[in-house]
PDB file of N, CA, C and O in Angstrom:
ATOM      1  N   UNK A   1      -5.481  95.821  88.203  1.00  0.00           N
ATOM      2  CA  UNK A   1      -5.382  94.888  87.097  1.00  0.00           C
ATOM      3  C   UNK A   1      -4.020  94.199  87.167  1.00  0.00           C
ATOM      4  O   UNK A   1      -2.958  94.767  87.422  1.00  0.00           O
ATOM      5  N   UNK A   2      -4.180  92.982  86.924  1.00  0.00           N
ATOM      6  CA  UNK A   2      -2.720  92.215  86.724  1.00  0.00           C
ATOM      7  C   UNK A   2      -1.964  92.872  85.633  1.00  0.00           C
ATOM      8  O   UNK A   2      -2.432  93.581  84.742  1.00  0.00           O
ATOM      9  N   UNK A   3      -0.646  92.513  85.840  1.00  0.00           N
ATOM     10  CA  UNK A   3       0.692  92.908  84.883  1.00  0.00           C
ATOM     11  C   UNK A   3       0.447  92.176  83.675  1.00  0.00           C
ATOM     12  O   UNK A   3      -0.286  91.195  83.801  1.00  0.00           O
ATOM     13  N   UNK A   4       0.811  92.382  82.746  1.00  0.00           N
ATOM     14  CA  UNK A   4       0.689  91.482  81.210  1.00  0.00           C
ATOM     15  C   UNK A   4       2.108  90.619  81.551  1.00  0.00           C
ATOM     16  O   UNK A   4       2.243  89.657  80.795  1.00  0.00           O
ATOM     17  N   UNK A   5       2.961  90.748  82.335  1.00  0.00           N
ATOM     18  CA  UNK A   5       4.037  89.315  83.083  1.00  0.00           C
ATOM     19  C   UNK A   5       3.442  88.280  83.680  1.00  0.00           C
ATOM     20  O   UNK A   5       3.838  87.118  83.594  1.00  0.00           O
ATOM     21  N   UNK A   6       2.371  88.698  84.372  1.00  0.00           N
ATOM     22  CA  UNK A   6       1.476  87.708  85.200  1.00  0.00           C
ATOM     23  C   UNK A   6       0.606  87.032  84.620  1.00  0.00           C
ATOM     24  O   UNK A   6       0.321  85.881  84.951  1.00  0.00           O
ATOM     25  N   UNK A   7      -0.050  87.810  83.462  1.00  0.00           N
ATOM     26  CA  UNK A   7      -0.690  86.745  82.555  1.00  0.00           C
ATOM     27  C   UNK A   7       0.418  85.783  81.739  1.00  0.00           C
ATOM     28  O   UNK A   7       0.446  84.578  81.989  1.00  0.00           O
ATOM     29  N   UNK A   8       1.226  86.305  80.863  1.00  0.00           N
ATOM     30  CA  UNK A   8       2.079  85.629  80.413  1.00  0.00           C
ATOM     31  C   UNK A   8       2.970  84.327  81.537  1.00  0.00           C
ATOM     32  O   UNK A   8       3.541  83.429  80.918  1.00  0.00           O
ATOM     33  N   UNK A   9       3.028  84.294  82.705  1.00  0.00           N
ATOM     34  CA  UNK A   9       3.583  83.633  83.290  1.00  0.00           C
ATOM     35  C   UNK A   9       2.256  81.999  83.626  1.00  0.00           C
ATOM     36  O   UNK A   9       2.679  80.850  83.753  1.00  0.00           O
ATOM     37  N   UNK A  10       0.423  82.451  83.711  1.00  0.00           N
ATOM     38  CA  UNK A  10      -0.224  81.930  84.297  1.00  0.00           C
ATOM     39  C   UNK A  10      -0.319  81.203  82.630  1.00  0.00           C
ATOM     40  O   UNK A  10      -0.421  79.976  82.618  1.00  0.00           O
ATOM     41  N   UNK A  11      -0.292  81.847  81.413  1.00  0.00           N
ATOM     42  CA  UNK A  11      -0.326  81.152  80.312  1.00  0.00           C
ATOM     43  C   UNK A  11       0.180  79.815  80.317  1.00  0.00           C
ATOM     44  O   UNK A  11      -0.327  78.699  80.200  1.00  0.00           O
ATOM     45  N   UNK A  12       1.643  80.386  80.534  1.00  0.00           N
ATOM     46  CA  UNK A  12       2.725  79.306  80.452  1.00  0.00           C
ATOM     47  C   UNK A  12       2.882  78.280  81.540  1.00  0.00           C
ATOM     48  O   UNK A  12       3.316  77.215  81.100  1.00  0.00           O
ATOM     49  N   UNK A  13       2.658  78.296  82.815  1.00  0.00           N
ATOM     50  CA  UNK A  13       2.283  77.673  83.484  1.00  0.00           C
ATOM     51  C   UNK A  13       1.133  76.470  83.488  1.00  0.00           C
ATOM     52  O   UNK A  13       1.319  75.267  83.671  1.00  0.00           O
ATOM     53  N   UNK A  14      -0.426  77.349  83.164  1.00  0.00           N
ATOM     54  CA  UNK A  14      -1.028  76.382  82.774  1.00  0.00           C
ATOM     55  C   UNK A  14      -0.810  75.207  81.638  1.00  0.00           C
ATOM     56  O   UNK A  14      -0.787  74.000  81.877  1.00  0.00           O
ATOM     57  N   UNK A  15      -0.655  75.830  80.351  1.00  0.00           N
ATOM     58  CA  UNK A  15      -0.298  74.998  79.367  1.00  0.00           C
ATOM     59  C   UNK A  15       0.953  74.196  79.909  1.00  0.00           C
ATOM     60  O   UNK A  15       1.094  73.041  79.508  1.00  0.00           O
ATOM     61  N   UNK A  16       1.832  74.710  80.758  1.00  0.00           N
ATOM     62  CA  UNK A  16       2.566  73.762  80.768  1.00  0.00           C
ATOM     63  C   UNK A  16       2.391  72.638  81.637  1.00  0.00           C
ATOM     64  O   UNK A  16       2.930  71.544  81.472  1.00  0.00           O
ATOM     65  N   UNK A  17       1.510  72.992  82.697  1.00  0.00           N
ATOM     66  CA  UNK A  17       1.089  72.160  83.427  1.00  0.00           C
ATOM     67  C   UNK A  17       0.636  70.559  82.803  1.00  0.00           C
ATOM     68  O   UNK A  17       0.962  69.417  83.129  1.00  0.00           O
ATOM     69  N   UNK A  18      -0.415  71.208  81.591  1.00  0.00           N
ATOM     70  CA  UNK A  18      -1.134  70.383  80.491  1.00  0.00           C
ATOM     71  C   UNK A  18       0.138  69.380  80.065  1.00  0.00           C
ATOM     72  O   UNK A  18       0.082  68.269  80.591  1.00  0.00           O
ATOM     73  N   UNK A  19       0.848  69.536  79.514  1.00  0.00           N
ATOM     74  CA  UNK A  19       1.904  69.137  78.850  1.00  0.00           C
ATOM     75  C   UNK A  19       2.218  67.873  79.642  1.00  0.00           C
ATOM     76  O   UNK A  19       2.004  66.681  79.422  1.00  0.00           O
ATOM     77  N   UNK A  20       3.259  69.069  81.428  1.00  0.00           N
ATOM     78  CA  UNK A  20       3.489  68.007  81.896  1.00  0.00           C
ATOM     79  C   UNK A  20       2.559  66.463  82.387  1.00  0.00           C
ATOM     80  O   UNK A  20       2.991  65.339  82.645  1.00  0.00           O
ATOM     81  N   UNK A  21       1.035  67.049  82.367  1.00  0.00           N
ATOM     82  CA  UNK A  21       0.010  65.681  82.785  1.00  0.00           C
ATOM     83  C   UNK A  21       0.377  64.600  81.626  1.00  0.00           C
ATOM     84  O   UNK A  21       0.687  63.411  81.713  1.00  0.00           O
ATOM     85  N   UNK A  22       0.242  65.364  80.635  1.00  0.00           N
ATOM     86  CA  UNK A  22       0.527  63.747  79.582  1.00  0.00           C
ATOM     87  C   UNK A  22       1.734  63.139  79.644  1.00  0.00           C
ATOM     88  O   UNK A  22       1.795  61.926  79.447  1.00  0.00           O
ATOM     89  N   UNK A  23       2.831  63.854  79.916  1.00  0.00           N
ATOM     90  CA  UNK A  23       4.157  62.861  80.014  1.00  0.00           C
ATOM     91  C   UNK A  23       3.832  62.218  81.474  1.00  0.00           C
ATOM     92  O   UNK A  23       4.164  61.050  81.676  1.00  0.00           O
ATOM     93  N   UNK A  24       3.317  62.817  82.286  1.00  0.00           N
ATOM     94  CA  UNK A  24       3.360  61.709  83.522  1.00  0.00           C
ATOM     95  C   UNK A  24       2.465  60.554  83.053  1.00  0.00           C
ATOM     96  O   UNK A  24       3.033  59.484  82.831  1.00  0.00           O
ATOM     97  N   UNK A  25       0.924  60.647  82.844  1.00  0.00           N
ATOM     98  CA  UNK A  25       0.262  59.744  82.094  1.00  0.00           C
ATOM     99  C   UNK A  25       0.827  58.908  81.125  1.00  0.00           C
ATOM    100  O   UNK A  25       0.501  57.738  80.929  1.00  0.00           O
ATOM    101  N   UNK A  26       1.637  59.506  80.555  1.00  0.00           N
ATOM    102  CA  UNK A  26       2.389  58.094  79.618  1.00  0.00           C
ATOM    103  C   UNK A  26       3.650  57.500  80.329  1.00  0.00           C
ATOM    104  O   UNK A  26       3.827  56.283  80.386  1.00  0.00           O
ATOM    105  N   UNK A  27       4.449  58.332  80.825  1.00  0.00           N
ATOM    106  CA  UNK A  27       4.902  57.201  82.049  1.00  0.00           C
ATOM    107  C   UNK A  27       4.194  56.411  82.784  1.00  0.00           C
ATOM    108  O   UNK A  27       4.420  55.202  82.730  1.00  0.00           O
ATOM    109  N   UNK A  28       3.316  56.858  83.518  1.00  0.00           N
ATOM    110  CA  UNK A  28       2.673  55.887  84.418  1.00  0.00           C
ATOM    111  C   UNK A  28       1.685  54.548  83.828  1.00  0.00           C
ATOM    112  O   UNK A  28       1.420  53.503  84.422  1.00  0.00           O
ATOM    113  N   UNK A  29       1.203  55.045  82.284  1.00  0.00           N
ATOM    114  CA  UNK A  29       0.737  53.459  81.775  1.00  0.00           C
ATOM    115  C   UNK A  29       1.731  53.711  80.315  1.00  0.00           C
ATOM    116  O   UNK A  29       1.666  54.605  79.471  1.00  0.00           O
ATOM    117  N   UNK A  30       2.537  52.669  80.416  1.00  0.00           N
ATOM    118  CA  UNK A  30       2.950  52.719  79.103  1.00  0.00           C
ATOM    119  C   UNK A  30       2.468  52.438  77.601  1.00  0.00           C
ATOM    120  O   UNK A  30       3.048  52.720  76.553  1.00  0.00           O
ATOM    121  N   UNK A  31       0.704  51.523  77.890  1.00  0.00           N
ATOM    122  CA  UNK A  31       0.388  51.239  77.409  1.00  0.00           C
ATOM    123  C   UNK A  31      -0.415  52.440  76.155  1.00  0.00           C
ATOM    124  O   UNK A  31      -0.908  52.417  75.028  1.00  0.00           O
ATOM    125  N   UNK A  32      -0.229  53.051  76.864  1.00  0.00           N
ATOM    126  CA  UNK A  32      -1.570  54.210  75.893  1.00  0.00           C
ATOM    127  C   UNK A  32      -0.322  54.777  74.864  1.00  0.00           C
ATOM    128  O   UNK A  32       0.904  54.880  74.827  1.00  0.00           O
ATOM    129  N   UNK A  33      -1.632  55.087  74.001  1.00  0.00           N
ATOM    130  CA  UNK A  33      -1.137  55.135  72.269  1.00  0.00           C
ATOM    131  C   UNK A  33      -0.821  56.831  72.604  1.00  0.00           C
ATOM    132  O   UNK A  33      -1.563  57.651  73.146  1.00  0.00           O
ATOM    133  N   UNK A  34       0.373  56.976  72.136  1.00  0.00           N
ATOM    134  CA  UNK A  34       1.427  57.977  72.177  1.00  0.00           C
ATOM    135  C   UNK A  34       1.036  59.607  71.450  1.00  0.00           C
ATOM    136  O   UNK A  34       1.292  60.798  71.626  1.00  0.00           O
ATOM    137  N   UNK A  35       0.169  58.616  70.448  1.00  0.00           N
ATOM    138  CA  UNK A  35      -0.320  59.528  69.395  1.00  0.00           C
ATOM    139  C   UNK A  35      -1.302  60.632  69.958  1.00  0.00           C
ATOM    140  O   UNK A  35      -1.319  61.805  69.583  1.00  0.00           O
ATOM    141  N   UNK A  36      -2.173  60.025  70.987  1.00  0.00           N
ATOM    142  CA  UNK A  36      -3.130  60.800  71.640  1.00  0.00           C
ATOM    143  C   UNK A  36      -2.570  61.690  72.483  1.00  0.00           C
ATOM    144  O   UNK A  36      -3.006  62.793  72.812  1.00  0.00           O
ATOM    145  N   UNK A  37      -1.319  61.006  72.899  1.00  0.00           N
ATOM    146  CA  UNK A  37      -0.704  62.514  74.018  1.00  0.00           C
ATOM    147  C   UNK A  37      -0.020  63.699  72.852  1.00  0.00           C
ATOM    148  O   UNK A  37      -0.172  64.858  73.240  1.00  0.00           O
ATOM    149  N   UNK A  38       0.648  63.564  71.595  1.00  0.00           N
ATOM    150  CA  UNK A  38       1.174  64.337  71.429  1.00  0.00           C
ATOM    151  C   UNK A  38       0.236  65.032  70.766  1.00  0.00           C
ATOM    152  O   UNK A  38       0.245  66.254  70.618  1.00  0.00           O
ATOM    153  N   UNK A  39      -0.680  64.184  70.311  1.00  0.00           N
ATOM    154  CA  UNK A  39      -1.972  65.713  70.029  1.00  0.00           C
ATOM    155  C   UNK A  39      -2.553  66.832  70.810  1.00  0.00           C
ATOM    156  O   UNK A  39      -2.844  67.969  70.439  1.00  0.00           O
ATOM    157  N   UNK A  40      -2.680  66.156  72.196  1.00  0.00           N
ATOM    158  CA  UNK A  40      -2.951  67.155  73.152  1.00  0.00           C
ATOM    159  C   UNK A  40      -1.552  68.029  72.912  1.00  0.00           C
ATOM    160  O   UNK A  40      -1.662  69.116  72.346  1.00  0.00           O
ATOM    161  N   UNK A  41      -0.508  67.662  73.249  1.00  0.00           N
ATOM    162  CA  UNK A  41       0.937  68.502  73.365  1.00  0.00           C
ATOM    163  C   UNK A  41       1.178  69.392  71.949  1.00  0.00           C
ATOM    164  O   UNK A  41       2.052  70.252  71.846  1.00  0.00           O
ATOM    165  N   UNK A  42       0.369  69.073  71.033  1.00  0.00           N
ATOM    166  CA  UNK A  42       0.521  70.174  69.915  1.00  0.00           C
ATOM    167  C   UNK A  42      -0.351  71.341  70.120  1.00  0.00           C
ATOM    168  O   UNK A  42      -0.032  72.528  70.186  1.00  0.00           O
ATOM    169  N   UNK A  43      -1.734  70.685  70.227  1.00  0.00           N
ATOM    170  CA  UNK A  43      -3.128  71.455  70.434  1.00  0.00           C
ATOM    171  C   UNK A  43      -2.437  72.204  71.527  1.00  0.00           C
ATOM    172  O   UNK A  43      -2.053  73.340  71.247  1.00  0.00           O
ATOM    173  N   UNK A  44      -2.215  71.735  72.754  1.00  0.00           N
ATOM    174  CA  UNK A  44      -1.499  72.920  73.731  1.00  0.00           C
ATOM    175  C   UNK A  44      -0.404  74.124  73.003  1.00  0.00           C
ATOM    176  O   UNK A  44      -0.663  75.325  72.926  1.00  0.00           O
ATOM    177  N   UNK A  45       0.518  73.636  72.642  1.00  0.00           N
ATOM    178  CA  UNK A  45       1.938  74.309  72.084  1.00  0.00           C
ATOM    179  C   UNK A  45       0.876  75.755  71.387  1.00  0.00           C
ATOM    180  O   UNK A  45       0.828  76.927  71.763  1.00  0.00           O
ATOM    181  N   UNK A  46      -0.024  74.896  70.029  1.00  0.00           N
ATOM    182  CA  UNK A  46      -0.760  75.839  69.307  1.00  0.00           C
ATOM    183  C   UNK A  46      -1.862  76.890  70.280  1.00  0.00           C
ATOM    184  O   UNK A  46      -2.194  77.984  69.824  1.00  0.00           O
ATOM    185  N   UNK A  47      -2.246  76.524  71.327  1.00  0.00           N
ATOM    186  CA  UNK A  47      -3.017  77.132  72.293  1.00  0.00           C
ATOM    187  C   UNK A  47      -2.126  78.492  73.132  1.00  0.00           C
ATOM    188  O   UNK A  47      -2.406  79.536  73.721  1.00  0.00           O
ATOM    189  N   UNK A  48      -1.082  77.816  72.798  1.00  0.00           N
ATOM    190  CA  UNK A  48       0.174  79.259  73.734  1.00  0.00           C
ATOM    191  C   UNK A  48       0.142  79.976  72.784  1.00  0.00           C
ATOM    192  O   UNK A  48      -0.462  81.049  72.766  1.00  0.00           O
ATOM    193  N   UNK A  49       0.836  79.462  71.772  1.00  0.00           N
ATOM    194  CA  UNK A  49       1.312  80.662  70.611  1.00  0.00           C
ATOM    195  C   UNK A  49       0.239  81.701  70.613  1.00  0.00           C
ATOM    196  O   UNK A  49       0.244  82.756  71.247  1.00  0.00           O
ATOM    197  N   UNK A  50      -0.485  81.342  69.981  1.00  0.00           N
ATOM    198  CA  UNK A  50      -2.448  82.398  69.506  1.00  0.00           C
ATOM    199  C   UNK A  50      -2.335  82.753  71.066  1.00  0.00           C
ATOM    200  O   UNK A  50      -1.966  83.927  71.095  1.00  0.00           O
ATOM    201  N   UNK A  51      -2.481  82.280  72.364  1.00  0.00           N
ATOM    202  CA  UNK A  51      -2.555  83.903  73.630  1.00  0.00           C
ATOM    203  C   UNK A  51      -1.124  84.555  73.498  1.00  0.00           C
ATOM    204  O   UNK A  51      -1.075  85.781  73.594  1.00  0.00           O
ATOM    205  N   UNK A  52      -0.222  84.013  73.336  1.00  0.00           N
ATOM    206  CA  UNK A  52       0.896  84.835  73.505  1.00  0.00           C
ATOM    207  C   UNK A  52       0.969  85.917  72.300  1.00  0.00           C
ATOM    208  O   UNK A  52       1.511  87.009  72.473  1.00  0.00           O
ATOM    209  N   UNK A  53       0.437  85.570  71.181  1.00  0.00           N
ATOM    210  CA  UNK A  53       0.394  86.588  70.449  1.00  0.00           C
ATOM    211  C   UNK A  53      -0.872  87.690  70.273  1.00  0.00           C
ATOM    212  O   UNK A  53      -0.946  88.783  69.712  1.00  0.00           O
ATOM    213  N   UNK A  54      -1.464  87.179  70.740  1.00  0.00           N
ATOM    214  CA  UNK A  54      -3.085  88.130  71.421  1.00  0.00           C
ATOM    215  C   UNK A  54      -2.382  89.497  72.880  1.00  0.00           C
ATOM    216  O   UNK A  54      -2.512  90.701  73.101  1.00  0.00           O
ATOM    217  N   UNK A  55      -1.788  88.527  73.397  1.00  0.00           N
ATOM    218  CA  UNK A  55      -1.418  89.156  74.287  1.00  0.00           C
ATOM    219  C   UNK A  55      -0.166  90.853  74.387  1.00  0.00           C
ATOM    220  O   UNK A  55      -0.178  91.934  74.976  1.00  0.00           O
ATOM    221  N   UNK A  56       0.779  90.084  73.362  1.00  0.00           N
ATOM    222  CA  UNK A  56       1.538  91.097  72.614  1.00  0.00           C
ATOM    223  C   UNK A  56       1.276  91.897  71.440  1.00  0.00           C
ATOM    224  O   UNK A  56       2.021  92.549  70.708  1.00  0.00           O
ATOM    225  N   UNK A  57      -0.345  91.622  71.443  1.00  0.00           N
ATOM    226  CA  UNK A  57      -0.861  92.968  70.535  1.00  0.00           C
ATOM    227  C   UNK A  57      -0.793  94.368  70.995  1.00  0.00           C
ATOM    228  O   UNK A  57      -1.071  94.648  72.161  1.00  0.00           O
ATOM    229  N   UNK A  58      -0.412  95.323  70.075  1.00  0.00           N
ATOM    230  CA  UNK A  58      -0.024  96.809  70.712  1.00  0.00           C
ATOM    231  C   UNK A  58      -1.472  97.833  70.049  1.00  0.00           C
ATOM    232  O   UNK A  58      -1.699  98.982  70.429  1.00  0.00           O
ATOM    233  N   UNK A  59      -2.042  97.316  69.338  1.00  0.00           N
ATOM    234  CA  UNK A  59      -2.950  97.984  68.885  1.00  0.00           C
ATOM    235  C   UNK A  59      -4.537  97.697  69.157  1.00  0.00           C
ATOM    236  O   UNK A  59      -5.409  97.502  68.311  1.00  0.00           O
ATOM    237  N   UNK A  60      -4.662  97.726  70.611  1.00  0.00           N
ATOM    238  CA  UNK A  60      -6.137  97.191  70.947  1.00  0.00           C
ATOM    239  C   UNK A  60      -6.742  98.731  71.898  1.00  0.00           C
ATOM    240  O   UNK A  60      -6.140  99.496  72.652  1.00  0.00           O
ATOM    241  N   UNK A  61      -7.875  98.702  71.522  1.00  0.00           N
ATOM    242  CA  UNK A  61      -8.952 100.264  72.221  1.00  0.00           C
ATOM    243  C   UNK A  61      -9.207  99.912  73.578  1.00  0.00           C
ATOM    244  O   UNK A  61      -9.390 100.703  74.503  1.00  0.00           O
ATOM    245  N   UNK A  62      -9.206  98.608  73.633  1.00  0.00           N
ATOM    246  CA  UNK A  62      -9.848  98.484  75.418  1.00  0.00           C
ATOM    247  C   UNK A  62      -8.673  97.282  75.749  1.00  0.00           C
ATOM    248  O   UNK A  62      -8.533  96.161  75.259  1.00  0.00           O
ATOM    249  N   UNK A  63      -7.727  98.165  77.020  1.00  0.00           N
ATOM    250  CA  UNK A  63      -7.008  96.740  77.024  1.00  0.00           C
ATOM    251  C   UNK A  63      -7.381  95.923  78.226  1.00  0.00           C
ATOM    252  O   UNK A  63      -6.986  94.763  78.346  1.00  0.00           O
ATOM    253  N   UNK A  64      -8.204  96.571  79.194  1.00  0.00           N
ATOM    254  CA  UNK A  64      -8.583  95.800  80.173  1.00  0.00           C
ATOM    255  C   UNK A  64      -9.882  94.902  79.554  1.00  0.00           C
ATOM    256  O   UNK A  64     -10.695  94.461  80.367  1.00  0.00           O
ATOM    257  N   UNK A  65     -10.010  94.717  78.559  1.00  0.00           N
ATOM    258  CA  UNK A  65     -11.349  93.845  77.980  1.00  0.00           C
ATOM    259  C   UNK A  65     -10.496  93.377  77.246  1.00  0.00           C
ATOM    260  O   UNK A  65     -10.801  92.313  76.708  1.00  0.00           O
ATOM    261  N   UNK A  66      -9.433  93.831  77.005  1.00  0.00           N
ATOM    262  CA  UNK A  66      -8.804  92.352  75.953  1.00  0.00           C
ATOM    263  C   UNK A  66      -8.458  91.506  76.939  1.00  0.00           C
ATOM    264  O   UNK A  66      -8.815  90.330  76.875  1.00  0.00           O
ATOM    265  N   UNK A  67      -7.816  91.914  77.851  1.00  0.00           N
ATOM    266  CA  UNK A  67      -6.867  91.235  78.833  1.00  0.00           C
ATOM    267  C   UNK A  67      -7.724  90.185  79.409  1.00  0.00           C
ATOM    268  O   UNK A  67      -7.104  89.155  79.675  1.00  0.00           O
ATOM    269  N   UNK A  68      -9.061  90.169  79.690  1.00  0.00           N
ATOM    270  CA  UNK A  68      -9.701  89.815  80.534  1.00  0.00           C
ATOM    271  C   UNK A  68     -10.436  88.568  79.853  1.00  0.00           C
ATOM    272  O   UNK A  68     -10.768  87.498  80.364  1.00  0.00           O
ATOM    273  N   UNK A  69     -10.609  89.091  78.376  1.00  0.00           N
ATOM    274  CA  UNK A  69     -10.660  87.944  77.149  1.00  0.00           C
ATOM    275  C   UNK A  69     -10.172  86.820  77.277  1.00  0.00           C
ATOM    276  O   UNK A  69     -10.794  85.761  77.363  1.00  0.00           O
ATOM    277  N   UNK A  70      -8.417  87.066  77.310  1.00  0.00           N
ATOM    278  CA  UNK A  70      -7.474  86.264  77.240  1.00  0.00           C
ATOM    279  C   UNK A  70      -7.253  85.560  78.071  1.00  0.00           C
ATOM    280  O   UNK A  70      -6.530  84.570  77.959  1.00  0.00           O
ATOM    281  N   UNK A  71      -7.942  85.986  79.290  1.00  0.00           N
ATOM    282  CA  UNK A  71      -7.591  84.970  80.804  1.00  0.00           C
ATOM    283  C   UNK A  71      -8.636  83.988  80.577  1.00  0.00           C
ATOM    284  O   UNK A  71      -8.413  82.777  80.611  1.00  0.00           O
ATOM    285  N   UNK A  72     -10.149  84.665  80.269  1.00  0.00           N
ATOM    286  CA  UNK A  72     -11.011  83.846  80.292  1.00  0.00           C
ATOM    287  C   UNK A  72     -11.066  82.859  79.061  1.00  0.00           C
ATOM    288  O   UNK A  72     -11.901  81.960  79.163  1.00  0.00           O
ATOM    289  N   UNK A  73     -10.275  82.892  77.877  1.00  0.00           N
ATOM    290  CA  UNK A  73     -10.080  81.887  76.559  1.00  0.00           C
ATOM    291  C   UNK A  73      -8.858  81.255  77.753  1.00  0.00           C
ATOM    292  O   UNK A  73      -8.938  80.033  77.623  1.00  0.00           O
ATOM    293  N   UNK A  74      -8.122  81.469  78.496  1.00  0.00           N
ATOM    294  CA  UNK A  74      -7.132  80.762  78.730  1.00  0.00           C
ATOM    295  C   UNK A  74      -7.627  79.498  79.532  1.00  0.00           C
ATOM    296  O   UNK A  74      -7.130  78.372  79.513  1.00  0.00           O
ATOM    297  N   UNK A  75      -8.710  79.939  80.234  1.00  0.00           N
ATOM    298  CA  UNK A  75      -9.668  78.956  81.215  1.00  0.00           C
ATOM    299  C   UNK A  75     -10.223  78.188  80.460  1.00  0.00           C
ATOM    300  O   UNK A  75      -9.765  77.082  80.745  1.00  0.00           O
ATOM    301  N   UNK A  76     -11.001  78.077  79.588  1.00  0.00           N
ATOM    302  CA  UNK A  76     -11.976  77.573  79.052  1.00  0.00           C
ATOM    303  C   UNK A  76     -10.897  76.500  77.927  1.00  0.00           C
ATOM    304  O   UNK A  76     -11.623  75.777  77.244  1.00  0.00           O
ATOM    305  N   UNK A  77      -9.970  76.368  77.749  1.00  0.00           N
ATOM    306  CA  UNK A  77      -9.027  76.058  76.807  1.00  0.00           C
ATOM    307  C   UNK A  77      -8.479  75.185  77.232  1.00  0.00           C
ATOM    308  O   UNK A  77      -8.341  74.015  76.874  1.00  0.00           O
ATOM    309  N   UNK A  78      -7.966  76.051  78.454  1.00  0.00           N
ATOM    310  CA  UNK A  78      -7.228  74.967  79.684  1.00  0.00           C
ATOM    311  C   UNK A  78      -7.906  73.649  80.416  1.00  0.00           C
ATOM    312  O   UNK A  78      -7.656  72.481  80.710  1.00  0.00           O
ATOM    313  N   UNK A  79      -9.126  74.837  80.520  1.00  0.00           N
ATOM    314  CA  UNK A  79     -10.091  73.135  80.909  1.00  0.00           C
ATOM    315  C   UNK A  79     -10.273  72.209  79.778  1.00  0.00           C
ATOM    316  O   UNK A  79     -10.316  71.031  80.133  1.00  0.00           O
ATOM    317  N   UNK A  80     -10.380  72.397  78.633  1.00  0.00           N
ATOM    318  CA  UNK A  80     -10.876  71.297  77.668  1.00  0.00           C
ATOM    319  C   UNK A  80      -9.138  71.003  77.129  1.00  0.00           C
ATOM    320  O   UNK A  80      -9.016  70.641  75.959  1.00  0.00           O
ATOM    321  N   UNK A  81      -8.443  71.088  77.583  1.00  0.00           N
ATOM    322  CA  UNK A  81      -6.856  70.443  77.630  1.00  0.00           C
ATOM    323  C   UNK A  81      -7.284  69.196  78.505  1.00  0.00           C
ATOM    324  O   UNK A  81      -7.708  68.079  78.208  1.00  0.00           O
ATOM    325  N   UNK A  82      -6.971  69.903  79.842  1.00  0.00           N
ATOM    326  CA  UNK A  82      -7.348  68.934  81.028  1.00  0.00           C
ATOM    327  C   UNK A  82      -8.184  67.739  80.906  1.00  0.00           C
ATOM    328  O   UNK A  82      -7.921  66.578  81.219  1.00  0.00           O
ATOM    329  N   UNK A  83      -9.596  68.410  80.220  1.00  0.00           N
ATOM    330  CA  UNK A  83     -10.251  67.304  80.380  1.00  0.00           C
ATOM    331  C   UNK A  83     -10.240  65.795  79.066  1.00  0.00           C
ATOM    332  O   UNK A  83     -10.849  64.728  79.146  1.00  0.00           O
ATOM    333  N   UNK A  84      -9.318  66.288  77.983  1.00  0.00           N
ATOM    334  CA  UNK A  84      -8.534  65.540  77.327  1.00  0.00           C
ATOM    335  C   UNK A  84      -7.254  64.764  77.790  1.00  0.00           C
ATOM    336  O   UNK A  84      -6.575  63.864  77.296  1.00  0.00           O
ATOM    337  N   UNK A  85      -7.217  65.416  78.826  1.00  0.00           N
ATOM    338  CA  UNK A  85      -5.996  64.279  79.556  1.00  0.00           C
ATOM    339  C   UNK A  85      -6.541  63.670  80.293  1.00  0.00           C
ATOM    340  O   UNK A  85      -5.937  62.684  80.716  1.00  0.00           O
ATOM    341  N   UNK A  86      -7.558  63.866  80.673  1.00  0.00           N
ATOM    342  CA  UNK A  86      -8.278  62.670  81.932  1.00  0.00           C
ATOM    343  C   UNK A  86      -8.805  61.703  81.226  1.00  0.00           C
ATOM    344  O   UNK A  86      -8.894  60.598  81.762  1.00  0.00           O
ATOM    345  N   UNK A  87      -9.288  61.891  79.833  1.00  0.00           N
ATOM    346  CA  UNK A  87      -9.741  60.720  78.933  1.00  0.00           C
ATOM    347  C   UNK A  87      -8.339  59.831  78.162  1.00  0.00           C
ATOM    348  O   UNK A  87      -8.603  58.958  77.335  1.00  0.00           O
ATOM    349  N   UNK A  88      -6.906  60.136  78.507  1.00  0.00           N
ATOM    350  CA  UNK A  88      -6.113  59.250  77.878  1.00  0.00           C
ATOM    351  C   UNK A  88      -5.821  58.121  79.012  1.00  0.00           C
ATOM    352  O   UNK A  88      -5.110  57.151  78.748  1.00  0.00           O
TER     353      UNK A  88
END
């Protein structure tokens, strides 16, 4: 099983990945309305917090089924990030 560092690192990574797509996207057309990127960039921010604090729960019965939860909400999250940045 992965380290709970390694999830925490693939968290932050992805989301940040997210992040960084919209600042390149709004550099690269200046035209698009600003408003739409920083919604994604909140919805992300709010998407870390809730795994990072899922993740630093100390009181769970199965932690390889939480853990495994959290990767797979991290996917499914991450993709519908993504695929909100391909529509700005």
């Amino acid at each position: 099983m992965a380290s709970i560092r390694d999830l925490k690192k693939d968290i932050n990574f992805v989301l940040g990945d997210i992040i960084e797509s919209v600042h390149i996207k709004e550099l690269e057309n200046p035209a698009l309305d600003g408003k739409a990127g920083d919604a994604i960039i909140e919805e992300a921010i709010a998407i870390f917090d809730d795994l990072m604090k899922e993740v630093n729960k100390k009181d769970v019965e199965n932690a390889k089924a939480h853990f495994a939860n959290i990767r797979k909400a991290l996917a499914e999250k991450g993709e519908a990030l993504a695929a909100k940045v391909r529509k700005l």
